[in-house]
N, C-alpha and C positions, 0 to 999 in steps of 0.2 A: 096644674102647678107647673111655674115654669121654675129653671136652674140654670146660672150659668156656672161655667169654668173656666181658669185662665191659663190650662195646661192639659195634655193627659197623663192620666196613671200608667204606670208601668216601670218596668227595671230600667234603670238607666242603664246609658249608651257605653259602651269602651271608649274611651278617650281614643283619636285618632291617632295613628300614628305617622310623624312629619318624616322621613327621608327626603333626599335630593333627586331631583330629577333623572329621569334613566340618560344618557351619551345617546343623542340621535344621528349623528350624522359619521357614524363611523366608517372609514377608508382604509384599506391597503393595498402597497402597489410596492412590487418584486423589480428590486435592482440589483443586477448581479446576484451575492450573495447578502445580500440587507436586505431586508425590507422596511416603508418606512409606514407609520400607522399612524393617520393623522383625527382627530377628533377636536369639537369644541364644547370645553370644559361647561356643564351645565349653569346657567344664570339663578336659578329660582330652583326650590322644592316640589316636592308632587304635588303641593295643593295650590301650586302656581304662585307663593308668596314673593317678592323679589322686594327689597337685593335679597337675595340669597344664595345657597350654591353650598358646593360639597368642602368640606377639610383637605379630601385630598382625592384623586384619583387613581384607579389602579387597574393596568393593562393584562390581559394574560390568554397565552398561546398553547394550543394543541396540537402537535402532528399525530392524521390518523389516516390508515387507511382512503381512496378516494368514495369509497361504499358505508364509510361509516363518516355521517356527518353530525351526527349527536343531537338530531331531534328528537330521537325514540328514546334520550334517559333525561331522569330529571338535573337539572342543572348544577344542583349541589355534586352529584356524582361527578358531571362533565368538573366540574372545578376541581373536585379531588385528581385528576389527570393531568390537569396543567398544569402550566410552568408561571409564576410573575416574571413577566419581565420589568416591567418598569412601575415603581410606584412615585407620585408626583404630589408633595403637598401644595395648596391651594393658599394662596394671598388671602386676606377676609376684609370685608368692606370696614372703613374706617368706622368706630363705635360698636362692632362687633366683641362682647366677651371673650370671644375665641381667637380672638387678635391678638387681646395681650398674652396669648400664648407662643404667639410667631418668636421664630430664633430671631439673630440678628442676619441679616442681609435678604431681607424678604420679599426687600423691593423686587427683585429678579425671579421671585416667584410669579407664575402662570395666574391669572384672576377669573374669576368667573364670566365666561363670553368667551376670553380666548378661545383661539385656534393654537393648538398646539401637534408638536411630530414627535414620537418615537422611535429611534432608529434600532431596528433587532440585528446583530449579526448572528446568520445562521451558520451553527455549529454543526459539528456531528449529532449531539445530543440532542440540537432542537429539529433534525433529520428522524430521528426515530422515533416511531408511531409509538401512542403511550395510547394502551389500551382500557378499554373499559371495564373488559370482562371476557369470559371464554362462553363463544355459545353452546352451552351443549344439547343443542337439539342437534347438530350440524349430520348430516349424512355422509357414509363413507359411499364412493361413487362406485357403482357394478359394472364389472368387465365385461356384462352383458350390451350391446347396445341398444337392447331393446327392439330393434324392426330397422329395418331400409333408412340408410344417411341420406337427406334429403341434401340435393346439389344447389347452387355449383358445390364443389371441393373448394374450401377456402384454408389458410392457415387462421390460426387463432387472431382474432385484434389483438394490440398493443397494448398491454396491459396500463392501464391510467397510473399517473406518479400519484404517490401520498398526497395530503393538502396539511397546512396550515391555518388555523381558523385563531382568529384574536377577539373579543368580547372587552370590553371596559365596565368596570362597577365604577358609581361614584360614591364615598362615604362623608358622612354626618361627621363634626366635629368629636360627635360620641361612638362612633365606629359603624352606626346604622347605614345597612347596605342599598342602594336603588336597585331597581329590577335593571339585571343584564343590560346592556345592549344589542341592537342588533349584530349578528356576528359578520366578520371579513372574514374570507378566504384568498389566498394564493395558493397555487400549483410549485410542487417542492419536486419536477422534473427536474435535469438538466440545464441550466439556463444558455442559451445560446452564446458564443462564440464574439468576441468584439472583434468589427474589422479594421484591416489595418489604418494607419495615422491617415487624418485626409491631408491631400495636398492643397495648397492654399495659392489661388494668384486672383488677381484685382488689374482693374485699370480704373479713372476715372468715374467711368457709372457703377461698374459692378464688382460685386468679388464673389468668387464662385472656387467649392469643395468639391472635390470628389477624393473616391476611395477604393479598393479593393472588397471585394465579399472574402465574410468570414467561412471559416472552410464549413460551417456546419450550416452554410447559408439552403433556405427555402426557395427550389426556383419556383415560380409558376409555369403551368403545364397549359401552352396552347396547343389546339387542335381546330382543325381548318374543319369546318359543319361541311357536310355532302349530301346534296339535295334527295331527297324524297327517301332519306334517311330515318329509323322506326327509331322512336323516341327512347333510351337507355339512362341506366344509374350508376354512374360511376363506382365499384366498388374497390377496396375502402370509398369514404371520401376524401376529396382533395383537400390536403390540409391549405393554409394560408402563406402568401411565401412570405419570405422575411421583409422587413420592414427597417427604418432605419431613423432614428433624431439624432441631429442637430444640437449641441449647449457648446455653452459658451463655457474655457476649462476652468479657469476663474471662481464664476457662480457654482458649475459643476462640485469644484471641490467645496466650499466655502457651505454649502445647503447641507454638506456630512453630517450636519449635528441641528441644525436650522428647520429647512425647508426641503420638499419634496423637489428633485429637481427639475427642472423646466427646460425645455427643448423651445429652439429659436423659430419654432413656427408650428402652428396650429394641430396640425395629424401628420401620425407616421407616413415617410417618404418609401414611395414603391421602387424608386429608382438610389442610385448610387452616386447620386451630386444634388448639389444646393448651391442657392444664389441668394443675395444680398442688394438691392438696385442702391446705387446713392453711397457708399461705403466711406467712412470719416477717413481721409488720408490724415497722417499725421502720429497715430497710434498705433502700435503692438496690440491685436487681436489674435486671442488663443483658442484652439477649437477639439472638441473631442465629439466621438463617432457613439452610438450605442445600437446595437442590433435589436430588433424585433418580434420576437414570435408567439404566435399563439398556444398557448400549453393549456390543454384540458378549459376551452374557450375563455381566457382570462390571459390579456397580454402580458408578455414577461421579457425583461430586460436585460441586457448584456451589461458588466461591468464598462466602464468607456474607452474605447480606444486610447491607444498613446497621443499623449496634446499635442498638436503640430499649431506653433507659436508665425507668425509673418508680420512683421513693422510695416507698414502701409506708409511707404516714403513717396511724399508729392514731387512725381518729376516727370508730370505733365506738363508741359508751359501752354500759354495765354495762348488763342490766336492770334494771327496778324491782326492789328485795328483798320477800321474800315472807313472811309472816307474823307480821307485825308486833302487839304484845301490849303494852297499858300495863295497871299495877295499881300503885292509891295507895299508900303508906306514909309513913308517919311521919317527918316532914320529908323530902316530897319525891315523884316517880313512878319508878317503876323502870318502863323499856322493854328489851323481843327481840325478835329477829326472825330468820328462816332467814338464814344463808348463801349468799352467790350463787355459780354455779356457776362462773363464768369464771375462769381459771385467773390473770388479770392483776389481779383484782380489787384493793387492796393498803389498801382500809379505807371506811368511813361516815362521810356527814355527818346529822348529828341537827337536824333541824327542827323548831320549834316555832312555836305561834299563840296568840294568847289571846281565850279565845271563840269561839262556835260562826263556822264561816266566814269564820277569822281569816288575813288572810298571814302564810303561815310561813317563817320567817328562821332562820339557821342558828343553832343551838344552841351550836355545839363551832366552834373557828376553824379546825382541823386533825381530817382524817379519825379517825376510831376503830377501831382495828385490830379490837377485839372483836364480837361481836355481839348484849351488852348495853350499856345504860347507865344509868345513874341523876342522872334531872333532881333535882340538891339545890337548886335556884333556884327552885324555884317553890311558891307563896305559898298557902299553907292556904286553901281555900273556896273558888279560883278554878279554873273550869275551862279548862283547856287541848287545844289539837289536837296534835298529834307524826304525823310522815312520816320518813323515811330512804332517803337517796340513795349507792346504791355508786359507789366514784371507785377509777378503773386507774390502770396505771404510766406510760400516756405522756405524753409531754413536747410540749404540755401536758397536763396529765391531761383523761382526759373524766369529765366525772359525768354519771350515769345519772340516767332522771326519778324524781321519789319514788313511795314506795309509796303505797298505800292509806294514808288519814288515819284516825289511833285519837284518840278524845276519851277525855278522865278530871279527874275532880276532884283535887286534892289537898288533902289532910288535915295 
């Protein structure tokens, strides 16, 4: 006997349950005293549905001890500890039910994909460690020291600063939480010292900072190797010395509430000046300094130096033009000369003199865009000198010295 069925028996399933996606990509990074926390707002639900995404997001920080990082308790505890700092509702995709809930001006709401920042200022309050619990196994230490201090004699390390640790949940229009995110940490040491305002000077190709070290500056410690020297470990170890970026004061301040700030080139500078090749003359560029140091291996930032502001005024002039040609003709001297290379160049002044080692006075009242000309003023039989001077675009223009002086008669 055969049988078939078009199911099995048994208790039905739980209905699953839809949250939002957990925050994967979460960041933070110590300025001054801010920090700013950036993450992007999850697209879709756990079960990968999209469009979708959370109602709203919600940030929240811990100062603990650097020995107590909150893997050893369950999460709900760690949350009873912290602090919200920021909660952020979420945009909803157009024909979402949960839209016509949006207040008005929602447009400016964060959507799901965004990248967004949170900026914390840390206070006193968010300086101290919020505990989880008292251990009471803890042992009280004995005046005994037990047998022979093993050498060398050292004094105690340095005992490591607190940490901050931040976590993002995202929630369901109906308040259904995502699993945590992975946690950030920064180091709630001391943060290092801003150095003072850089000086600013420029010519033509370049503009170049430099600065003073902040007093709480890291030197690095060289030491000359001596041969057939028995291989050693530095104790302590050598910490990292300080380090230094580059922003622009501008950006600097204007990222306060935006964006993580950004420093004008790539990796912290080991030294104490910076350069710019190519620099736009014509504009006021403003600049601030930020120290660098490494605290509990995690880099941490100085507030920024005082702005030191410099106008970049063009009063470079052109060079002399170069090859300059007069040949007489008939009623009059026809003059050329090369083109100069400079990109600002925007036209020539035509000099002329009468007579050998004559002062020569400008020909043309207004520059010549060309780079011929033809003297119809001057008088059959008489000889003349002719030079040419390039004149730029800025305001006020600069002109350039003249060229080499060509003598000719005119016929």
């Amino acid at each position: 006997m055969l049988s078939a069925a078009c199911g099995v028996r048994g208790d039905p399933l739980p209905p699953r349950l839809i949250v939002p996606a957990p925050v994967a990509d979460l960041s933070a990074a110590r300025f001054g005293d801010q920090v700013y926390v950036q993450f992007t707002i999850p697209s879709a639900d756990n079960d990968g549905a999209a469009p979708a995404g959370p109602g709203r997001v919600e940030v929240y920080a811990r100062t603990a001890p650097p020995s107590d990082d909150g893997t050893d308790v369950a999460f709900d505890d760690w949350l009873d500890a912290a602090t919200l700092v920021a909660r952020l509702e979420v945009a909803q995709p157009a024909g979402d039910p949960a839209a016509d809930d949006e207040t008005e001006g929602s447009d400016a709401l964060p959507a799901p994909g965004d990248r967004v920042t949170v900026v914390e200022q840390l206070t006193l309050a968010a300086l101290e460690p919020a505990a989880l619990g008292e251990d009471d196994d803890s042992e009280e230490m004995s005046d005994d020291p037990g047998g022979p201090v093993a050498g060398p004699l050292l004094g105690p390390p340095l005992p490591r600063p607190p940490a901050r640790t931040y976590v993002v949940l995202a929630l369901s229009g109906r308040g259904r939480e995502s699993r945590p995110s992975q946690p950030a940490t920064v180091p709630l040491g001391p943060a290092p010292a801003p150095p003072a305002p850089p000086r600013v000077t420029y010519d033509e190709e370049r503009l170049s900072l430099a600065w003073s070290p902040p007093p709480t500056v890291r030197l690095p410690v060289q030491r000359t190797a001596i041969d057939a020297e028995l291989p050693s470990q530095p104790l302590p170890p050598p910490r990292t010395p300080t380090r230094y970026e580059v922003y622009a004061a501008a950006e600097s301040a204007a990222a306060a509430g935006a964006h993580v700030p950004r420093p004008l080139h790539a990796a912290p500078l080991a030294g104490t000046s910076y350069r710019e090749a190519g620099p736009t003359l014509g504009v006021e560029r403003c600049f601030v300094v930020r120290s660098v140091d490494e605290i509990d291996g995690v880099d941490v930032r100085s507030a920024p130096s005082e702005a030191a502001c410099r106008e970049l005024v063009d009063t470079f002039a052109p060079a002399a033009p170069a090859g300059l040609a007069a040949v007489a003709a008939a009623g009059g001297v026809n003059l050329a000369w090369s083109a100069n290379a400079e990109d600002d160049v925007v036209g020539y002044l035509v000099l002329r003199g009468r007579g050998p080692d004559a002062t020569l006075r400008p020909l043309t009242a207004e520059p010549v865009a060309a780079t011929t000309y033809r003297d119809a003023t001057a008088e059959a039989g008489v000889s003349y000198e002719y030079a040419v001077q390039a004149v730029d675009d800025a305001v006020p223009p600069n002109v350039g010295p003249p060229s080499e002086r060509v003598r000719e008669r005119a016929r």
